[in-house]
C-alpha positions in Angstrom: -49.8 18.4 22.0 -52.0 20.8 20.3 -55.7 21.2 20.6 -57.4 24.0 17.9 -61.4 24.5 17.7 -63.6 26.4 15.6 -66.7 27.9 16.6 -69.7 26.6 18.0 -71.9 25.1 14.6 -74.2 23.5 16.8 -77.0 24.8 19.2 -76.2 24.9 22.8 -79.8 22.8 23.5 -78.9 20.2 21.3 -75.4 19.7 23.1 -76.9 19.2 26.3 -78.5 16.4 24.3 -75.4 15.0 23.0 -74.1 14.3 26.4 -75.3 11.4 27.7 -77.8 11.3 30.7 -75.1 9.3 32.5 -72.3 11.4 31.9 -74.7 14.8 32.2 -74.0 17.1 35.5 -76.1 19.3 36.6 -73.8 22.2 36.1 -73.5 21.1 32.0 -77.3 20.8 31.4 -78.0 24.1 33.4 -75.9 25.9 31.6 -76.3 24.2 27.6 -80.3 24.5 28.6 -80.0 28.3 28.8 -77.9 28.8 25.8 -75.3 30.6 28.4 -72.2 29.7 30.8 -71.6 32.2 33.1 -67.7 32.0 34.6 -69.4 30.6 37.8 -70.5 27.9 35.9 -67.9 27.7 33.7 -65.5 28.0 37.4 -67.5 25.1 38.3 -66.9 22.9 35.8 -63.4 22.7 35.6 -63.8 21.7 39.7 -65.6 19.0 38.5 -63.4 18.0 36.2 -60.5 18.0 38.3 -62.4 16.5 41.3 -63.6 13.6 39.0 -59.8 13.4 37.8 -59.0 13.0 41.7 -61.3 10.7 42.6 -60.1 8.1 39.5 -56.7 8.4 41.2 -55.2 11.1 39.3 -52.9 14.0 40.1 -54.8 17.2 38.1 -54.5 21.2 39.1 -56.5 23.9 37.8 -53.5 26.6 36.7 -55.1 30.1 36.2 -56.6 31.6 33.2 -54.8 30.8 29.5 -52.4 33.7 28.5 -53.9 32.4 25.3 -57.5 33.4 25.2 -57.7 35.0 28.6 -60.6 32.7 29.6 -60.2 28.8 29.5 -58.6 27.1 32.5 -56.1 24.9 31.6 -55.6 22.3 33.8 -52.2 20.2 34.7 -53.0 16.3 35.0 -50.2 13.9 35.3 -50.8 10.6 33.4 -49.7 7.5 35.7 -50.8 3.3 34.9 -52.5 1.9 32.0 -52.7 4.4 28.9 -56.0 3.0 28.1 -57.6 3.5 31.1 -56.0 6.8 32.0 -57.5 8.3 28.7 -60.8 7.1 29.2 -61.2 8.3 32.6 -59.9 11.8 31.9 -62.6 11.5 28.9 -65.6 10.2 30.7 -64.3 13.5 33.5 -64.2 16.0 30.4 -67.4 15.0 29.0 -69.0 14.9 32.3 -67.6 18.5 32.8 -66.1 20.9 31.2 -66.1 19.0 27.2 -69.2 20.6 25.9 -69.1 24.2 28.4 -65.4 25.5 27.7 -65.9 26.0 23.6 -69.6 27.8 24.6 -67.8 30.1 26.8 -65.0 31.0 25.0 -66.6 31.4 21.9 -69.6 33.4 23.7 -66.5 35.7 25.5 -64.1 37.9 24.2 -60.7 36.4 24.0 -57.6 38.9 24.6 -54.2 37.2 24.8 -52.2 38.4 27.6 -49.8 41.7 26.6 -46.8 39.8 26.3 -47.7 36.7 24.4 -49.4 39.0 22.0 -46.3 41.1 21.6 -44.2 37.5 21.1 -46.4 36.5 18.6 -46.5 39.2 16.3 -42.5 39.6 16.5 -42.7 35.9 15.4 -45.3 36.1 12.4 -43.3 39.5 11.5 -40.1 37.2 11.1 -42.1 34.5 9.3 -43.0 37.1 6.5 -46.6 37.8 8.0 -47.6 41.3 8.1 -49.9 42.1 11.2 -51.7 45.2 12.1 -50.8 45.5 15.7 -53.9 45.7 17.1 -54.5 41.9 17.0 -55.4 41.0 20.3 -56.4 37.7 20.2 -55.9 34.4 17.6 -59.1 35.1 15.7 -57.3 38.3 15.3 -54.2 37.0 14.5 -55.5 34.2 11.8 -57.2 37.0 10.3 -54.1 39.2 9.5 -52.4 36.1 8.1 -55.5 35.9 5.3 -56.5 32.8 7.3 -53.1 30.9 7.5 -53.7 29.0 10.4 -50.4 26.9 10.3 -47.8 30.4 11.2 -50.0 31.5 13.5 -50.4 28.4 15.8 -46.4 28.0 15.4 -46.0 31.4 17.0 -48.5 31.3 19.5 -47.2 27.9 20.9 -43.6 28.4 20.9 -44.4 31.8 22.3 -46.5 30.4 25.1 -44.2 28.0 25.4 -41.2 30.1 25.9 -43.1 32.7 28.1 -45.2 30.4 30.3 -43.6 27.0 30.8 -45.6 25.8 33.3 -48.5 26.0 30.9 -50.5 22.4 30.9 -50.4 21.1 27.5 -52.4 20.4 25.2 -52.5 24.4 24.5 -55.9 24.6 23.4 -56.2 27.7 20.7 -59.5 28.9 19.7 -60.0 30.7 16.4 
C-alpha cells in the first residue's frame, strides 16, 4: 500500500477543530493551537499512537525515521481478528495522534531522502526516460524534475525503498 499527500491547504487552528474533542490529545491540540510541531511533540505522538495501538490489543513498533522524507516515523503494526474492527481502532489511534501532526511536520520540515534511496531513484527515473538534475534531494524535488509526473516518480521511490529497506512498514507514505 501506498499513501501520497499534498500540502497542508488548511490552517493548523482549524485542524485542531476538526478533531473531535473526544478523540483530541493533549499533545494534538498543543501543537495544531500554535501553528507548530516541534519533533518532541511530533516524538510524542507517534508513542501515542503506538501505545493506543497496544492497549486495543495490537502488535505496533515505531521503526526509525523514513529513508523517504527523513522525518516521519513509520510505524510497523500487525493486523490480527476482525478487519472491521482492526481498522477502526488503528483509525480512532491515528486521529487521536499522529493523523492531523505528521503532514504539519513534514510539510513545516525539510524533507531529504537518505543518500542511497536518492541515488536508487534517480538511476530508476533515468531508465524510465526522466531526466533529473542530480541535486534532487527529496520527492518534491524529484516530482519537480519529472515536470510534475507523479506516477514515475512514486514507482521509483517505492520499488527503491522497497528494495533497499525491506523492513520498511507499509503503507510508504510519500509527501510531495
Amino acid at each position: 500500500m501506498l499513501l501520497i499527500t499534498a500540502g497542508c491547504v488548511t490552517a493548523c487552528a482549524s485542524a485542531a477543530e476538526e478533531v473531535t474533542p473526544e478523540a483530541r490529545s493533549d499533545t494534538v491540540v498543543r501543537a495544531l493551537r500554535d501553528a507548530v510541531v516541534t519533533p518532541n511533540e511530533y516524538r510524542s505522538a507517534v508513542r501515542q499512537f503506538v501505545s493506543c495501538l497496544h492497549r486495543a490489543g495490537y502488535t505496533a513498533e515505531a521503526r526509525g525515521v523514513s529513508p523517504v522524507d527523513g522525518l516521519s516515523r513509520p510505524v510497523d503494526i500487525t493486523p490480527s481478528g476482525d478487519p472491521d474492527v482492526y481498522n477502526a481502532e488503528v483509525q480512532k489511534c491515528n486521529v487521536a495522534s499522529i493523523a492531523h501532526l505528521e503532514p504539519v511536520y513534514v510539510e513545516n520540515n525539510i524533507q531529504v531522502m537518505a543518500p542511497p534511496l536518492r541515488e536508487h531513484v534517480r538511476k530508476c527515473l533515468s531508465r524510465a526516460g526522466v531526466r533529473t538534475t542530480g541535486s534532487e534531494t527529496n520527492a518534491p524535488e524529484f516530482f519537480a524534475s519529472a515536470d510534475g509526473d507523479k506516477g514515475p516518480v512514486v514507482t521509483c521511490i517505492t520499488k527503491s525503498a522497497h528494495r533497499l529497506y525491506p523492513s520498511l512498514p507499509l503503507p510508504i507514505t510519500i509527501r510531495g
